[in-house]
ZADO-1210 file (C-alpha; in nm, 4 decimals, padded with zeros to 6 digits):
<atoms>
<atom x="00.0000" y="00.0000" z="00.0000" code="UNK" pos="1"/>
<atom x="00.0903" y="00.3032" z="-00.1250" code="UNK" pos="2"/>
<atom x="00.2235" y="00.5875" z="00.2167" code="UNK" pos="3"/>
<atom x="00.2301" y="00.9587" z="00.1911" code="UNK" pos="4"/>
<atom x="00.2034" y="01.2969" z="00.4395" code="UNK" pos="5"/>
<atom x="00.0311" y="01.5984" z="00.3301" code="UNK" pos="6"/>
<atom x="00.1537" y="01.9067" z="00.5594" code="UNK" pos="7"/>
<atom x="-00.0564" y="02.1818" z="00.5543" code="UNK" pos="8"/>
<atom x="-00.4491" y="02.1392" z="00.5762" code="UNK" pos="9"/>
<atom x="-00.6258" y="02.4070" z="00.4279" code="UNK" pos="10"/>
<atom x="-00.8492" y="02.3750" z="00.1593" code="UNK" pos="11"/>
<atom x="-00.6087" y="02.2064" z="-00.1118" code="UNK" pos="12"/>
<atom x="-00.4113" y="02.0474" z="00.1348" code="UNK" pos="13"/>
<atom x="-00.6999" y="01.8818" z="00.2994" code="UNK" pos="14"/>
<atom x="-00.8233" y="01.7888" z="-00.0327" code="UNK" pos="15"/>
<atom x="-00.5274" y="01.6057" z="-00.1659" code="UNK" pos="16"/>
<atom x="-00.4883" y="01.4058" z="00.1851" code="UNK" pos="17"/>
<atom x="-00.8611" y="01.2782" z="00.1663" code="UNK" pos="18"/>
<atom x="-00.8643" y="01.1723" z="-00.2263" code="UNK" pos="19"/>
<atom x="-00.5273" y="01.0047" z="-00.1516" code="UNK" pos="20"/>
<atom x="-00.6647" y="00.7989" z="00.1521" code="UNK" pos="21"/>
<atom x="-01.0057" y="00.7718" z="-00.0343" code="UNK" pos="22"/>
<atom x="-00.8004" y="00.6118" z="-00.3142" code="UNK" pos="23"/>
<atom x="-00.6578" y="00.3294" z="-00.0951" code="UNK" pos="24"/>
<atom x="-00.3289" y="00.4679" z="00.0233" code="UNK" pos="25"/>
<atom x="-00.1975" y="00.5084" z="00.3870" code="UNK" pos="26"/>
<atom x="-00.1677" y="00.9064" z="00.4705" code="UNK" pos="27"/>
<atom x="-00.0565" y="01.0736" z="00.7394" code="UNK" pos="28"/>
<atom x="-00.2299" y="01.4747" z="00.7559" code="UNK" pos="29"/>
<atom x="00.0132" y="01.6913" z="00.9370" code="UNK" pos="30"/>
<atom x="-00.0644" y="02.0696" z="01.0382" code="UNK" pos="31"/>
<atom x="-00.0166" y="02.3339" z="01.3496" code="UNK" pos="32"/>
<atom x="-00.3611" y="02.4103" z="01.3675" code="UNK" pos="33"/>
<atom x="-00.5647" y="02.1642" z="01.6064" code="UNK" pos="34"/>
<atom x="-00.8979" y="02.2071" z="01.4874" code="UNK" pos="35"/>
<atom x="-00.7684" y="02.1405" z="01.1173" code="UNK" pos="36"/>
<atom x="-00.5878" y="01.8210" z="01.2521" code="UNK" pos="37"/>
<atom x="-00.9514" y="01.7265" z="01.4262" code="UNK" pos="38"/>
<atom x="-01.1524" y="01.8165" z="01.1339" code="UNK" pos="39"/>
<atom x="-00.9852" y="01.5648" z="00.8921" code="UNK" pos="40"/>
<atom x="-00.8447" y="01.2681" z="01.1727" code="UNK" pos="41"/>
<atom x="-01.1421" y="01.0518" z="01.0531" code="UNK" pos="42"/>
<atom x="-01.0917" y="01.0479" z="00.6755" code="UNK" pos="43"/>
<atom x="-00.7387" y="00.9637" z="00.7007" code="UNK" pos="44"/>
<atom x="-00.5100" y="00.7003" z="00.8409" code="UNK" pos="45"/>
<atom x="-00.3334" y="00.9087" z="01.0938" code="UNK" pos="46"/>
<atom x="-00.3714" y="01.2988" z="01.1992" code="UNK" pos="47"/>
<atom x="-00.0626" y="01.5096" z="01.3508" code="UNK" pos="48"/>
<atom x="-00.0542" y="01.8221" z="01.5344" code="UNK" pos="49"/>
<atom x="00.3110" y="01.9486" z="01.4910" code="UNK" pos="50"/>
<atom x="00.5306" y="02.2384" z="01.3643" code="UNK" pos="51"/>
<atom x="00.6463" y="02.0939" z="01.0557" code="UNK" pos="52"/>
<atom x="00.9808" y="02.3766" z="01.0285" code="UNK" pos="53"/>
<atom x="01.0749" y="02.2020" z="01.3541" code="UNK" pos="54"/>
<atom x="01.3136" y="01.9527" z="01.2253" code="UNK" pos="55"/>
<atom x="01.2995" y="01.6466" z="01.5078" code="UNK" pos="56"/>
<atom x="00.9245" y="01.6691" z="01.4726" code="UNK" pos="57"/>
<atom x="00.9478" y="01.6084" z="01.1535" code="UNK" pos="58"/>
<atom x="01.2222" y="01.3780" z="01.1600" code="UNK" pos="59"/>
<atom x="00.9150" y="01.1756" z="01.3931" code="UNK" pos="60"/>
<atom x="00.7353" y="01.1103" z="01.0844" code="UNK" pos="61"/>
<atom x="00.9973" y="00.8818" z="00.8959" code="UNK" pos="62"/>
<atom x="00.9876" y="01.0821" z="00.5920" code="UNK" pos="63"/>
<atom x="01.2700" y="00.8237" z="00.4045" code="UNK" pos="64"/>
<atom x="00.9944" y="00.5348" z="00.4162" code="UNK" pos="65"/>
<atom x="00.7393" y="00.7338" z="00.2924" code="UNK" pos="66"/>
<atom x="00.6613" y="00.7128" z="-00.0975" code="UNK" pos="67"/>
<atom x="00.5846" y="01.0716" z="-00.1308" code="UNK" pos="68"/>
<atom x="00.5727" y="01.3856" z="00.0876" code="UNK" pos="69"/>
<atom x="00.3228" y="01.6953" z="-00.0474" code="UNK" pos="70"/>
<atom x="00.3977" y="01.9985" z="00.0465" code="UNK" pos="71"/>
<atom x="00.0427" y="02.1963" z="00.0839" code="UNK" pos="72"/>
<atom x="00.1295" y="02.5094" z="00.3049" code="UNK" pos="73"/>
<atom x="-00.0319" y="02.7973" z="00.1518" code="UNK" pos="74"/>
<atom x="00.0498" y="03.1345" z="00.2517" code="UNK" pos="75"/>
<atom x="00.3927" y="03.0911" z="00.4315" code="UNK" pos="76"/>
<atom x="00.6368" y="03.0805" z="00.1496" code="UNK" pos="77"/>
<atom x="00.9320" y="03.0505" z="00.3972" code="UNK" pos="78"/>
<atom x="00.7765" y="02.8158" z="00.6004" code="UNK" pos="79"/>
<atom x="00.7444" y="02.6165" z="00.2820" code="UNK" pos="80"/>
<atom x="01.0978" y="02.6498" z="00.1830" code="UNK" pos="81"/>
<atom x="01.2222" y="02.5653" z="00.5125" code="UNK" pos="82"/>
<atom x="00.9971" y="02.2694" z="00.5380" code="UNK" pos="83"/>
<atom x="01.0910" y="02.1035" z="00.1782" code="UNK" pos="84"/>
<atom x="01.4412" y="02.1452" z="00.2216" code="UNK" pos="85"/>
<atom x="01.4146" y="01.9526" z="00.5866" code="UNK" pos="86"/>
<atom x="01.2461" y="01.7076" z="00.3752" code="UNK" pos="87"/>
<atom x="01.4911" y="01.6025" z="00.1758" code="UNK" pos="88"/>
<atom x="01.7629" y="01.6976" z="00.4518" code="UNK" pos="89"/>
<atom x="01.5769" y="01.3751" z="00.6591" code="UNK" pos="90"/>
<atom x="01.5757" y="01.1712" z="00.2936" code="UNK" pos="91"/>
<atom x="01.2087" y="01.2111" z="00.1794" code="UNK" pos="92"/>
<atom x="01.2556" y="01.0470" z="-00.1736" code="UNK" pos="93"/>
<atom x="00.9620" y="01.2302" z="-00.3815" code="UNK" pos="94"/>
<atom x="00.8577" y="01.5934" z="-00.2181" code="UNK" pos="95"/>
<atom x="00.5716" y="01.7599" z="-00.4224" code="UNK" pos="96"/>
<atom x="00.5587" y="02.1200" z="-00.3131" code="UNK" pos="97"/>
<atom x="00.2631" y="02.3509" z="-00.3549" code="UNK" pos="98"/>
<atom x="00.3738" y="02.6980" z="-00.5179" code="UNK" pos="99"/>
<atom x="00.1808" y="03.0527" z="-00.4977" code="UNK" pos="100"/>
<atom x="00.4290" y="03.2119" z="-00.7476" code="UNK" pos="101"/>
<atom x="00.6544" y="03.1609" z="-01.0007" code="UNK" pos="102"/>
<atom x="00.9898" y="03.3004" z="-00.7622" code="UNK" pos="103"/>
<atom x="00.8553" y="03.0412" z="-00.4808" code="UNK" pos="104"/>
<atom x="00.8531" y="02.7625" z="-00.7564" code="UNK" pos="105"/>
<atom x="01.1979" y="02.8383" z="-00.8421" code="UNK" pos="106"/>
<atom x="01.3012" y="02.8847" z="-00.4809" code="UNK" pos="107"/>
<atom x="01.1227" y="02.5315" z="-00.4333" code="UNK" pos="108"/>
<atom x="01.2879" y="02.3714" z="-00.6956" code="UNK" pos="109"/>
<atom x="01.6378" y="02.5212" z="-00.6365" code="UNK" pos="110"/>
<atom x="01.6014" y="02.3631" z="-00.2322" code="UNK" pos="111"/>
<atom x="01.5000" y="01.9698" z="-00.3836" code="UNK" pos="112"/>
<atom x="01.1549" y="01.9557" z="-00.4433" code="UNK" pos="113"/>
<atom x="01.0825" y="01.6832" z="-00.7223" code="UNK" pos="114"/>
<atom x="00.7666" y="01.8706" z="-00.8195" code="UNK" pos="115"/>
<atom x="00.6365" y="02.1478" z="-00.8189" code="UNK" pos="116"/>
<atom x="00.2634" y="02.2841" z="-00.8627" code="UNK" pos="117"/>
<atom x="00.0303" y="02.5683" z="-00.8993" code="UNK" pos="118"/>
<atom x="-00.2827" y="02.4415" z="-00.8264" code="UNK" pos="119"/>
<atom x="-00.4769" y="02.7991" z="-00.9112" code="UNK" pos="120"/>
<atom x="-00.3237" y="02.7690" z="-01.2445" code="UNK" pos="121"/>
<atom x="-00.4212" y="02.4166" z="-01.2691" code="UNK" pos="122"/>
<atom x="-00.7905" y="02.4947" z="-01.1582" code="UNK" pos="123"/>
<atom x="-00.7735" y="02.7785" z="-01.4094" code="UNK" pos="124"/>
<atom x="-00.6970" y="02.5659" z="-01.6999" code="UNK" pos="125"/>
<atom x="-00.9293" y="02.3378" z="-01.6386" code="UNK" pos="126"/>
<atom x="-01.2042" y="02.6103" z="-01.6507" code="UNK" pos="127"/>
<atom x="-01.0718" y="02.7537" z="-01.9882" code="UNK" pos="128"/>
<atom x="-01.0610" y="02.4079" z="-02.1596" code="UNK" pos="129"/>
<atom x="-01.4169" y="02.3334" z="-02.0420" code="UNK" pos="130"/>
<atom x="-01.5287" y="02.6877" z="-02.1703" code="UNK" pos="131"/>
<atom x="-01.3424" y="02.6796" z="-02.4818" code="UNK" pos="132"/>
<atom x="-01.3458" y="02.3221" z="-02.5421" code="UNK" pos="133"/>
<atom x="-01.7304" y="02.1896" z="-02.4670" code="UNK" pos="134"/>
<atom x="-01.6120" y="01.8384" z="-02.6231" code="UNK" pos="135"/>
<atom x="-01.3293" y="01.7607" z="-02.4124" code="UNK" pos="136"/>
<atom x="-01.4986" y="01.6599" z="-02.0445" code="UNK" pos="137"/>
<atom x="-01.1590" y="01.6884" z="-01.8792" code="UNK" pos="138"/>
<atom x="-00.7880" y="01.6927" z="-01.9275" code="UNK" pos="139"/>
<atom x="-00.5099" y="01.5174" z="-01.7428" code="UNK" pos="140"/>
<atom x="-00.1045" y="01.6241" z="-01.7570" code="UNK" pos="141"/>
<atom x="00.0725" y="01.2863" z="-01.7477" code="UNK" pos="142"/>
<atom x="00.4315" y="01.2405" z="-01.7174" code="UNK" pos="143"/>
<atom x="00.6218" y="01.3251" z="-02.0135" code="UNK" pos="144"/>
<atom x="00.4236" y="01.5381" z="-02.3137" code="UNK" pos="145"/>
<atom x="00.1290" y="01.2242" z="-02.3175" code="UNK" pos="146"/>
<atom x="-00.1861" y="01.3838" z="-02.1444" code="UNK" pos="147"/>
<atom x="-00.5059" y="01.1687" z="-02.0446" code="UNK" pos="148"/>
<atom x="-00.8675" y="01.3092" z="-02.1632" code="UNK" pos="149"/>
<atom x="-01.2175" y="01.2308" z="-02.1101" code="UNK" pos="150"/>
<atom x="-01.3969" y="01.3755" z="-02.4574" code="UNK" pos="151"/>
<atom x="-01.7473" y="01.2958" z="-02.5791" code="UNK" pos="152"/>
<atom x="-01.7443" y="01.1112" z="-02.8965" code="UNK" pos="153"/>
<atom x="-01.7954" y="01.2626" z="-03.1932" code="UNK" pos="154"/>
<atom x="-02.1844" y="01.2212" z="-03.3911" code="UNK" pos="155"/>
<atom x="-01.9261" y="01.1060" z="-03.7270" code="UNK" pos="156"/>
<atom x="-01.7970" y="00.8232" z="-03.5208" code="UNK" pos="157"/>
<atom x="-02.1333" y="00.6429" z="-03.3995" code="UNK" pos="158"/>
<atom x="-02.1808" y="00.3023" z="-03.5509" code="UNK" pos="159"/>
<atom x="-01.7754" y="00.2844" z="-03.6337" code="UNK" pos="160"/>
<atom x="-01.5531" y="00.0429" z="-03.4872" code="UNK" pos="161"/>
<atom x="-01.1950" y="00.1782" z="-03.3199" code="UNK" pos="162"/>
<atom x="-01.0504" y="-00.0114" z="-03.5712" code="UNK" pos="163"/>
<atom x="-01.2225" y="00.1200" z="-03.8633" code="UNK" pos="164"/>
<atom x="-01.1778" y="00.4729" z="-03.7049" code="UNK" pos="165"/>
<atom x="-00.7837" y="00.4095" z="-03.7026" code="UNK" pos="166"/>
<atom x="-00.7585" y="00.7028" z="-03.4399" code="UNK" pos="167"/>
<atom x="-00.3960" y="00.6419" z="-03.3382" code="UNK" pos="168"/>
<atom x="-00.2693" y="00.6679" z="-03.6980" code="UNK" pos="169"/>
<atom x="-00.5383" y="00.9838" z="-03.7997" code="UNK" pos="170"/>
<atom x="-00.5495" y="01.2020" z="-03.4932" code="UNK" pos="171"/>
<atom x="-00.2459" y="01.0856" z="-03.3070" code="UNK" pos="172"/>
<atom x="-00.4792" y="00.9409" z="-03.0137" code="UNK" pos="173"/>
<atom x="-00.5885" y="00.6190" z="-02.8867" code="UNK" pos="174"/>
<atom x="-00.8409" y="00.5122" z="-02.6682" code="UNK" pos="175"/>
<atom x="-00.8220" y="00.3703" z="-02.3449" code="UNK" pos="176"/>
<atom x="-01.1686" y="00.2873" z="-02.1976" code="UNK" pos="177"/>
<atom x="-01.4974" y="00.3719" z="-02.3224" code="UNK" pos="178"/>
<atom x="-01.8162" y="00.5343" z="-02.1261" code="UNK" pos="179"/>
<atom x="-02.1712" y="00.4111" z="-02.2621" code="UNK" pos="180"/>
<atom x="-02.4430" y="00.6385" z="-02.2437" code="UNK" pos="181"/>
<atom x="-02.5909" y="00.3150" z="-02.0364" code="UNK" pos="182"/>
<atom x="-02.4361" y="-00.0400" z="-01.9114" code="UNK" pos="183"/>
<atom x="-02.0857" y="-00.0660" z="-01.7787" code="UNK" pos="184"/>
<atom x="-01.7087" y="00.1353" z="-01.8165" code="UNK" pos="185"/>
<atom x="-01.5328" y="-00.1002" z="-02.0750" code="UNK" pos="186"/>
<atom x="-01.1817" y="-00.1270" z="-02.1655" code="UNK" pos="187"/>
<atom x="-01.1562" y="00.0250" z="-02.4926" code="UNK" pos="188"/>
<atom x="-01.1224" y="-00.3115" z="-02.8040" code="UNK" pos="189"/>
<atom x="-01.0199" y="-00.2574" z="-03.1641" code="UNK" pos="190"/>
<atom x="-01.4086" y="-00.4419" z="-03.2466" code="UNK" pos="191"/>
<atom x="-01.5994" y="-00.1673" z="-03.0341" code="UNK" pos="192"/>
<atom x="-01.8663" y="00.0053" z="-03.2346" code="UNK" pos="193"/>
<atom x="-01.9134" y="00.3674" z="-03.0954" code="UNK" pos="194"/>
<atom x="-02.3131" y="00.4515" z="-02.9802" code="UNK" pos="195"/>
<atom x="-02.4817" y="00.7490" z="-02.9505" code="UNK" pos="196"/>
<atom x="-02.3921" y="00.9447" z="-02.5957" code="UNK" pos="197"/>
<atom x="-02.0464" y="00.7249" z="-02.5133" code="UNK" pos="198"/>
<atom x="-01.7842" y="00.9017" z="-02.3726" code="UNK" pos="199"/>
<atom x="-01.4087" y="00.7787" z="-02.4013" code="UNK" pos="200"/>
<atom x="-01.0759" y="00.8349" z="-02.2306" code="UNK" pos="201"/>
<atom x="-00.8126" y="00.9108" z="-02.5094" code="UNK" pos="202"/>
<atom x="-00.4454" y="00.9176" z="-02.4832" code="UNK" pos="203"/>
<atom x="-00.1979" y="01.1782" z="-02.6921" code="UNK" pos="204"/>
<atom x="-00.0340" y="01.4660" z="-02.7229" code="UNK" pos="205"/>
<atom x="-00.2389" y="01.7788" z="-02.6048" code="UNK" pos="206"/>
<atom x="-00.2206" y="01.9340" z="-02.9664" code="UNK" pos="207"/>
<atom x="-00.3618" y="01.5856" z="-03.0812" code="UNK" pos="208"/>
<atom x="-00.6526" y="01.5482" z="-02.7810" code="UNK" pos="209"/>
<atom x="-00.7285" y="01.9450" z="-02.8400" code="UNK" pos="210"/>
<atom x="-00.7924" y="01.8660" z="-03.2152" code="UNK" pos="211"/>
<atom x="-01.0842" y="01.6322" z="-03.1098" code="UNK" pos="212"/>
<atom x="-01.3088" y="01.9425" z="-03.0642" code="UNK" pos="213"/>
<atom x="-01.2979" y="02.0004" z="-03.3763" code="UNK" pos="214"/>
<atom x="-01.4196" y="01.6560" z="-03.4797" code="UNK" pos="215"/>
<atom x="-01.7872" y="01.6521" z="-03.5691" code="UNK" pos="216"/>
</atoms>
């Protein structure tokens, strides 16, 4: 089983801890606030009251035999400097740090962290591709420049197999599993025959997946 810490509670913090334990993994919520600690103590595995810049507190949490530690402290950029750096000071092997601006990201990165994010930004995407994009559902950054969509299928593609749509060679994409309009999630086969209302996840490039708008 997957073990992680999220320090720092708020709102995206407290988020990330609950999907992660939601999703099966062990995860240990960490902030200086009591009543934050309290408020989440049942939705995870474990819930710690501690100043996370103090370094044998944190050293208490056995960072090294953890498989990632996020770093969701909001508005105290140096507290969450100090507290990545400790982080990989103690041997924390992945540290994913959250970042308000792009001098803290660099400042982040430059003391170890393995990622950084933005979640505003990321938020803020989201709500432009959904505006501009009504097709694509929702859109995914994997690792590397291969990003992870849900799109609805286009009207031109009902009552066509994958493999007589030849997606992968034509738009660059392929699809992973398919959403009916009713019965079950399926893994996506080369014999499927697209219906009226299915969804799909697709695989590609984001120049490729963004093209699928266009698709009628």
């Amino acid at each position: 089983m997957n073990q992680f810490a999220v320090i720092g509670l708020g709102r995206f913090g407290g988020r990330v801890a609950v999907g992660l334990y939601e999703n099966g993994a062990e995860v240990i919520a960490v902030d200086d606030d009591p009543e934050k600690v309290d408020d989440i103590k049942t939705s995870v595995t474990a819930a710690v009251t501690m100043d996370a810049t103090d370094e044998e507190a944190l050293r208490q949490l056995n960072v090294e035999e953890l498989d990632a530690v996020v770093v969701a402290i909001g508005k105290d950029i140096e507290a969450s400097i100090l507290v990545t750096t400790l982080l990989k000071e103690l041997g924390a092997h992945h540290v994913v740090a959250r970042a308000s601006t792009a001098i803290q990201a660099k400042i982040l990165d430059r003391v170890g962290a393995d990622r950084v994010i933005y979640p505003e930004d990321d938020m803020a995407a989201r709500l432009v591709r959904s505006l501009t994009s009504p097709h694509i559902l929702d859109h995914i950054e994997l690792e590397g420049d291969i990003d992870l969509a849900q799109v609805i299928v286009p009207q031109s593609f009902v009552g066509h197999t994958l493999k007589d749509l030849d997606l992968r060679n034509r738009f660059g994409v392929w699809v992973v599993i398919v959403r009916p309009k009713e019965g079950p999630v399926t893994v996506a086969d080369a014999e499927y025959k697209f219906r009226e209302g299915d969804h799909a996840y697709v695989m590609g490039r984001a120049e490729n997946i963004e093209r699928w708008d266009k698709l009628e």
